[in-house]
VEXDREN-2710 file (C-alpha; in Angstrom, 1 decimal):
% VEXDREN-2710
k/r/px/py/pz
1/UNK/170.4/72.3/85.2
2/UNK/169.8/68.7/84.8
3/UNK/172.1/67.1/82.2
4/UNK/171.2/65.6/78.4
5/UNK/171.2/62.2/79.8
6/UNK/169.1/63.0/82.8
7/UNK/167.2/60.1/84.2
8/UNK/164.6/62.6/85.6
9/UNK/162.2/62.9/82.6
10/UNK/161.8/59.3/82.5
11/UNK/161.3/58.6/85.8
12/UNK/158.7/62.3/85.4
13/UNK/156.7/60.2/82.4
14/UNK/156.2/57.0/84.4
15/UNK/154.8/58.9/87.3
16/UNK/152.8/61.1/84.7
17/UNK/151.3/58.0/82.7
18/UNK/150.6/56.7/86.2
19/UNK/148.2/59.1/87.0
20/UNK/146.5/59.3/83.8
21/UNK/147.4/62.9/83.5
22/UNK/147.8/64.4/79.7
23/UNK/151.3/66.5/78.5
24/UNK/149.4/69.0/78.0
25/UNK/147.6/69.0/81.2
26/UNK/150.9/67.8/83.0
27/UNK/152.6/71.0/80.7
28/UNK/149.8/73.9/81.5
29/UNK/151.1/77.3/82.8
30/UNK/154.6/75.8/83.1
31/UNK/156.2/74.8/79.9
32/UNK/155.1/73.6/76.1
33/UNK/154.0/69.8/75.1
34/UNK/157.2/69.3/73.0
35/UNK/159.3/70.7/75.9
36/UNK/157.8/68.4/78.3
37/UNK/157.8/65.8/76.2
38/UNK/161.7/66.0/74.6
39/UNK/162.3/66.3/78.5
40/UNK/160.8/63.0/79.6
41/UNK/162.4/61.2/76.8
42/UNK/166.0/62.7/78.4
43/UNK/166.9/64.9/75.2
44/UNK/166.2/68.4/76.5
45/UNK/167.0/70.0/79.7
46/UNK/164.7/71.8/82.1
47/UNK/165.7/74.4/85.1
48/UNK/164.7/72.2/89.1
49/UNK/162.6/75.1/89.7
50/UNK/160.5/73.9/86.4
51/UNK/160.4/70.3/87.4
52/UNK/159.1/71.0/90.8
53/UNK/156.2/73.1/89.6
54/UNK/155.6/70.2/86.8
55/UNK/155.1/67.9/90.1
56/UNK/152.3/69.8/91.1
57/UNK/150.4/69.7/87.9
58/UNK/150.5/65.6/88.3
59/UNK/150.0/65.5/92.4
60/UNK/153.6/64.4/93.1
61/UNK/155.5/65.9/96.2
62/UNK/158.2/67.4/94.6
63/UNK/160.9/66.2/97.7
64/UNK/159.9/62.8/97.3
65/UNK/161.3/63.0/93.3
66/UNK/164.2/65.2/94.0
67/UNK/165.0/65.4/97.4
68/UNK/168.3/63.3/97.5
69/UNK/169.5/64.4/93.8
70/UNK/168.9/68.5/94.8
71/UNK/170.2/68.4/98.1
72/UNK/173.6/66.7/97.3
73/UNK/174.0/68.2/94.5
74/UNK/173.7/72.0/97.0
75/UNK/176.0/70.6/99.6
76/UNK/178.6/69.1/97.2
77/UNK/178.5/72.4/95.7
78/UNK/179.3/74.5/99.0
79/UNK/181.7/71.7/100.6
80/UNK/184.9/73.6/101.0
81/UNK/183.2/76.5/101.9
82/UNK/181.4/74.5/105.1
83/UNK/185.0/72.9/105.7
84/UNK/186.2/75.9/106.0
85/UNK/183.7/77.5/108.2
86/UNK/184.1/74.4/110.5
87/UNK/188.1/75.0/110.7
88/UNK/187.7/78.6/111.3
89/UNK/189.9/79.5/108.1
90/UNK/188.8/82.6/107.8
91/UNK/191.8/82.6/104.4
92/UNK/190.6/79.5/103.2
93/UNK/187.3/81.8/103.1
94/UNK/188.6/84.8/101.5
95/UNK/190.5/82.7/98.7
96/UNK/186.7/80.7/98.2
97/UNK/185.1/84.1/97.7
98/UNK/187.7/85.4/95.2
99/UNK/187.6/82.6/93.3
100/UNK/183.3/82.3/92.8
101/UNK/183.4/86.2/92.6
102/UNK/185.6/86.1/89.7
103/UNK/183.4/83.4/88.2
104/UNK/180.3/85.2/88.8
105/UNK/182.0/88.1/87.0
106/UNK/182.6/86.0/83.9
107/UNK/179.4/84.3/83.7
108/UNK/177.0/85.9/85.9
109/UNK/175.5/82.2/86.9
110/UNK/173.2/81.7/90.0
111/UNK/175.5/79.2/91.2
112/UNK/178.3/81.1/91.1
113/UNK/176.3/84.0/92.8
114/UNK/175.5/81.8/96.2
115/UNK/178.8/80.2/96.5
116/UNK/180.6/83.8/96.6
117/UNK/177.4/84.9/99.0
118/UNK/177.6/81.6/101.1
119/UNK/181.6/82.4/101.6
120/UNK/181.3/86.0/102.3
121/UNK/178.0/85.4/104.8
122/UNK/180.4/82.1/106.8
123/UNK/183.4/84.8/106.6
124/UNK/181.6/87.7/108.6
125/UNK/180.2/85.3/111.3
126/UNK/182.8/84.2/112.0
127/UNK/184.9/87.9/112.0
128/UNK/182.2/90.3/112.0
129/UNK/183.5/92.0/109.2
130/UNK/181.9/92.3/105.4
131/UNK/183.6/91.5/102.7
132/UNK/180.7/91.0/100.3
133/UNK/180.1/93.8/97.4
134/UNK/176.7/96.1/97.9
135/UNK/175.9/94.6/94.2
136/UNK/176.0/91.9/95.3
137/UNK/173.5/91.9/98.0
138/UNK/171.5/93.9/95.5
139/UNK/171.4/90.5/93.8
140/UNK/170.3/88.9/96.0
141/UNK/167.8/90.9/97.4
142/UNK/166.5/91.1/93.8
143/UNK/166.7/87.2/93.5
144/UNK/164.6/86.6/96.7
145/UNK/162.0/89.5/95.6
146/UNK/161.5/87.5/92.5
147/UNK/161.0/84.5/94.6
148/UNK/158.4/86.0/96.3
149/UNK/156.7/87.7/93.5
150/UNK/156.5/84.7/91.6
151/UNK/153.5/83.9/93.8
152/UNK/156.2/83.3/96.1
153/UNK/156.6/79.9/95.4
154/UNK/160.2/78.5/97.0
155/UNK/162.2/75.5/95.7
156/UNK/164.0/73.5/98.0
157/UNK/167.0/75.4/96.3
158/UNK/165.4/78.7/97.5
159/UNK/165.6/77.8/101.3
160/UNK/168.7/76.1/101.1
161/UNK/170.2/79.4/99.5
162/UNK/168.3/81.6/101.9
163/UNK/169.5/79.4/105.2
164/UNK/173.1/80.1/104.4
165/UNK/173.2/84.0/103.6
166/UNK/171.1/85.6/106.2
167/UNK/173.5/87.5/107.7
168/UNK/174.4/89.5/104.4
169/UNK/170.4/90.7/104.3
170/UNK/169.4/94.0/106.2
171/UNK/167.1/93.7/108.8
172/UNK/164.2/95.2/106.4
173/UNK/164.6/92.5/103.4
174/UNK/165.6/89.6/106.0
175/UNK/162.4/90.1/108.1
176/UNK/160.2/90.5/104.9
177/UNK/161.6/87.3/103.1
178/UNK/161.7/85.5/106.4
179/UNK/157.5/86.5/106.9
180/UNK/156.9/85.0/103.2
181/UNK/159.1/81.8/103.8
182/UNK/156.3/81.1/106.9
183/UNK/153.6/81.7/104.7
184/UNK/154.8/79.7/102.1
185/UNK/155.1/76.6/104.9
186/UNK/151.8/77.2/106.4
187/UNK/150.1/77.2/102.8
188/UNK/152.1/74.4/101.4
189/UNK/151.9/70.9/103.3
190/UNK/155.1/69.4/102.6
191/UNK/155.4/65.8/103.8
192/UNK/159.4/65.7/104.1
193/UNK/161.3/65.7/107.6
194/UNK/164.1/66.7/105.0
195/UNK/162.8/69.7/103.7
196/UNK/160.9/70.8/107.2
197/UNK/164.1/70.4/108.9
198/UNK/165.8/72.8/106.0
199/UNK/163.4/75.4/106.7
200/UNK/162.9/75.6/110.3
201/UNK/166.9/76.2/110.0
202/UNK/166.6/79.2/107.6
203/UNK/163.4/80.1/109.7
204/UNK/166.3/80.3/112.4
205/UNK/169.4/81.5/111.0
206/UNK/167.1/84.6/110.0
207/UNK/166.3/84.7/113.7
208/UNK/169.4/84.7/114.9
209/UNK/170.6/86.9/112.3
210/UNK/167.8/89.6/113.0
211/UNK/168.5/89.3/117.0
212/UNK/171.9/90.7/116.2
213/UNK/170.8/93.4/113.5
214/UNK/166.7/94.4/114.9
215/UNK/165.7/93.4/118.6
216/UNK/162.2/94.6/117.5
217/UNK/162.1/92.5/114.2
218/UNK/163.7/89.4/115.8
219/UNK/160.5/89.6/118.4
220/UNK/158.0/90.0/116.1
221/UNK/159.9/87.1/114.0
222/UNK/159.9/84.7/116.7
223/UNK/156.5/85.3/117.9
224/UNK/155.3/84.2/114.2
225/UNK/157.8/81.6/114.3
226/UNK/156.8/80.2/117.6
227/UNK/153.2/79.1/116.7
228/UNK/154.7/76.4/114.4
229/UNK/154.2/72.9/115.3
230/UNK/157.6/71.4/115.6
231/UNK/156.8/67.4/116.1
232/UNK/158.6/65.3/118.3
233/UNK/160.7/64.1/115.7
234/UNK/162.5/67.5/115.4
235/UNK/164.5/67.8/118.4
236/UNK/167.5/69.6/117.5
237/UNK/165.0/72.3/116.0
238/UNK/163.2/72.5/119.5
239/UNK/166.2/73.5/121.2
240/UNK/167.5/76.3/119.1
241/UNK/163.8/77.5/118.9
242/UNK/164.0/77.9/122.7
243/UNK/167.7/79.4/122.6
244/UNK/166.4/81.9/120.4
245/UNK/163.8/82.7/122.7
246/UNK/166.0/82.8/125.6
247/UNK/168.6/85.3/123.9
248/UNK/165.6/87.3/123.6
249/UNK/164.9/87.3/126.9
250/UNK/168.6/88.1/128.0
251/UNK/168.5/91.2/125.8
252/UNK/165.3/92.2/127.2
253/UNK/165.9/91.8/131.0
254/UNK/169.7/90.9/131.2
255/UNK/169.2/87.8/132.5
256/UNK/171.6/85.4/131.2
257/UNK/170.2/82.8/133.8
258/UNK/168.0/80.6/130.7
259/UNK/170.7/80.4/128.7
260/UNK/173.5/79.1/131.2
261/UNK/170.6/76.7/132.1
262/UNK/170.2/75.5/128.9
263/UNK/174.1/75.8/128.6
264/UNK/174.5/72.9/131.5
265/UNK/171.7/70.6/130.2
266/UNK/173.3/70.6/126.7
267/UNK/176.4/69.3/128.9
268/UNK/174.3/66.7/130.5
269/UNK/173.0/65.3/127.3
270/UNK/176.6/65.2/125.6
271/UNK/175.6/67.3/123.0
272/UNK/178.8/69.2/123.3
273/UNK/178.8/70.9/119.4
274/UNK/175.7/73.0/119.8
275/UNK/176.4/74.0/123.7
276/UNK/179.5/75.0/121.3
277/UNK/177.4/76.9/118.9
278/UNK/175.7/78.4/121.5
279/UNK/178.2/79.5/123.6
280/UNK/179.7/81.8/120.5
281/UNK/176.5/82.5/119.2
282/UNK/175.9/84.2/123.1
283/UNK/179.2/85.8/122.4
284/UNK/178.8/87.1/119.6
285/UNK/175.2/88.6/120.6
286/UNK/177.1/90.0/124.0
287/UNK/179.5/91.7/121.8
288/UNK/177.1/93.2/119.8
289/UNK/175.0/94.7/122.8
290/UNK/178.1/95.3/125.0
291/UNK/177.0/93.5/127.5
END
């Protein structure tokens, strides 16, 4: 939520005024006039998912308002949990997930929800094993299903969640969330390298995800997927778009022969932390397959 003394409304009322665009035509099919306007004078609160939609009623790309706030506030949020993933602390993990779970239990917040989610999805990459409650992945099934049903409109808090908890979905829901994320990117033009880059790597994590759950989702995923334009400018997204394809490949013809290629021109190019990634992503896929 934003707080009392938000500088958001403000800023929201300059941009409004701007564009000669009424409160209640700024308001319509969102919130009320006296909402909006307690909001823009900083007295009220309003949820980010309202804001963003209140940026497309005055023609205002909602990333270029709230890109920097949102997406520190998310990662500031999650910090020890990505510090712990990084130092492989699998306890670190399990005392993180205790904690949020207990928190969800007391309040039953969305917050509170992801952070236990994020922990638990970091926790089984990195073992294998689940340690996240079925009602809780009802929850978040039922989270993303809204999501999509609200004519599946996705805040840049709605990929940033969905990025980081792919492995907890079953193949069904993961493949039908992952097919209304692309529609939602092919309908919505979204001039951000920010956000684009956010959702190619959900787009990705579900791929990977669904490789080691559903062969014949992650195929059909990836061809959908693959008739994306990814621009020059996104390079790191290239490669793992052609990794993908090449695990793929290995599962289908047991040809490791791609991968180790791409494998050694990772090495050549110094970019020794995702030939990292890589290499225990392969592992893990190989384990799965028994290869």
């Amino acid at each position: 939520m934003i707080r009392k003394d938000n500088i958001y409304g403000p800023k929201f009322r300059k941009l409004r005024v701007l564009h000669h665009i009424s409160l209640v035509d700024a308001a319509k099919d969102i919130t009320n006039k006296s909402t909006l306007a307690e909001w823009e004078k900083g007295k009220d609160n309003l949820s980010w998912c309202k804001v963003i939609e209140l940026l497309f009623n005055i023609h205002i790309q909602p990333i270029e308002f709230l890109e920097d706030s949102v997406s520190s506030q998310l990662y500031e949020a999650i910090a020890n949990i990505a510090v712990a993933y990084q130092n492989n602390d699998e306890k670190q993990l399990i005392r993180i997930f205790k904690e949020n779970l207990q928190k969800y239990k007391d309040d039953k917040t969305k917050d509170y929800m992801f952070r236990t989610a994020i922990a638990a999805n970091f926790y089984e990459d990195l073992t294998g094993h689940s340690m996240c409650p079925l009602v809780l992945k009802e929850k978040i099934i039922l989270y993303f299903s809204n999501v999509i049903d609200n004519e599946n409109f996705w805040c840049y808090e709605d990929i940033f969640y969905f990025e980081l908890i792919t492995q907890l979905l079953d193949a069904k829901h993961l493949y039908g969330f992952s097919l209304k994320l692309l529609e939602y990117v092919k309908k919505n033009i979204i001039n951000s390298k920010t956000w684009q880059e956010l959702t190619l790597t959900a787009l990705f994590n579900a791929e990977f995800s669904l490789i080691k759950k559903d062969l014949k989702k992650a195929q059909s995923l990836f061809e959908k997927i693959n008739v994306l334009e990814i621009g020059d400018d996104y390079t790191e997204e290239s490669i793992r778009k052609k990794f993908m394809k090449a695990l793929i490949q290995y599962l289908k013809n047991d040809n490791n022969t791609e991968i180790y290629s791409m494998f050694n021109c990772l090495d050549f190019l110094g970019l020794n932390n995702m030939k990292s990634d890589f290499e225990t992503a392969f592992l893990q896929v190989k384990r799965i397959y028994d290869k």
